[in-house]
N, C-alpha and C positions, 0 to 999 in steps of 0.2 A: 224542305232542305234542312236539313243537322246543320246545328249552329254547333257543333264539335269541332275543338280546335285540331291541327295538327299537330302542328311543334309546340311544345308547352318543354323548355329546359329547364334544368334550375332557376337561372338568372330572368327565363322571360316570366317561371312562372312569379316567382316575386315580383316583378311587376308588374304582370298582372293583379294580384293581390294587392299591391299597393304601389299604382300607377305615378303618387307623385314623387314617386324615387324615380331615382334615375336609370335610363334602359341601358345597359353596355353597349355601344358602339357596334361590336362585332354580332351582336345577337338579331337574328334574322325571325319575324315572327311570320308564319305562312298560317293565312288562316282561308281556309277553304271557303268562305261566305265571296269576299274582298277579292281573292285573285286568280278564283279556280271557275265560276260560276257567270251567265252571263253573255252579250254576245263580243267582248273583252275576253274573255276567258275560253273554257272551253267549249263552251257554243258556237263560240267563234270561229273554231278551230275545226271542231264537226262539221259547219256548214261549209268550211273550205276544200274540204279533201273527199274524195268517193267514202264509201261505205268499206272496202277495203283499206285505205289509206288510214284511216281514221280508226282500225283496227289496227293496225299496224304501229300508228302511232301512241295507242294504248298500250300494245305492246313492248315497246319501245321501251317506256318510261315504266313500266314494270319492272323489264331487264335490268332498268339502270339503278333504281332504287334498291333491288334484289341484291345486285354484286356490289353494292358500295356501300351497305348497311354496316358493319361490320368495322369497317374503317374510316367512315366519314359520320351518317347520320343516325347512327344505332338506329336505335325504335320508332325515330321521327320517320327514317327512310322507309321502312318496315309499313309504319300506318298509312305512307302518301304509295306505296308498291303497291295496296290495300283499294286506296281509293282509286287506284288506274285500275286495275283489277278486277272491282265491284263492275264500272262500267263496261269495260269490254266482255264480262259477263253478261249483263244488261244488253249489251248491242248483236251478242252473238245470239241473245233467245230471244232478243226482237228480231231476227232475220234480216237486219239490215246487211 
């Protein structure tokens, strides 16, 4: 597993850099290890849904990152569109 973050903003990345600052309030850090990975995350999620579904639901979250990049999450949305992407890549050349 890529211990690559997602979202690194100005603000989060500063603290990361220097965590004993203080984080802003509004700043959301999504880090793909912690919330993406897992039978919590989306292993979770895969074992709930058929093999269609669970493409679907890849797809889904593709579309939504794709059309909202621009206006809500620039390039963060851009790399998390990426990482639905990778997978249902993944799932379509596994044949599931």
């Amino acid at each position: 597993m890529s211990t690559e973050l997602i979202a690194r903003t100005g603000r989060v990345q500063s603290w990361i850099d220097d965590p004993t600052s203080r984080l802003p309030v509004s700043c959301t850090v999504f880090v793909i290890e912690d919330s993406m990975e897992g039978p919590e995350g989306i292993e979770g999620i895969e074992a709930q849904l058929t093999p269609e579904g669970y493409k679907g639901f890849l797809q889904g979250n593709c579309a939504k990152y794709l059309w909202r990049w621009r206006d809500e999450g620039g390039i963060e949305d851009l790399r998390k569109c990426k990482w639905y992407l990778d997978r249902l890549i993944s799932s379509v050349d596994e044949g599931d």
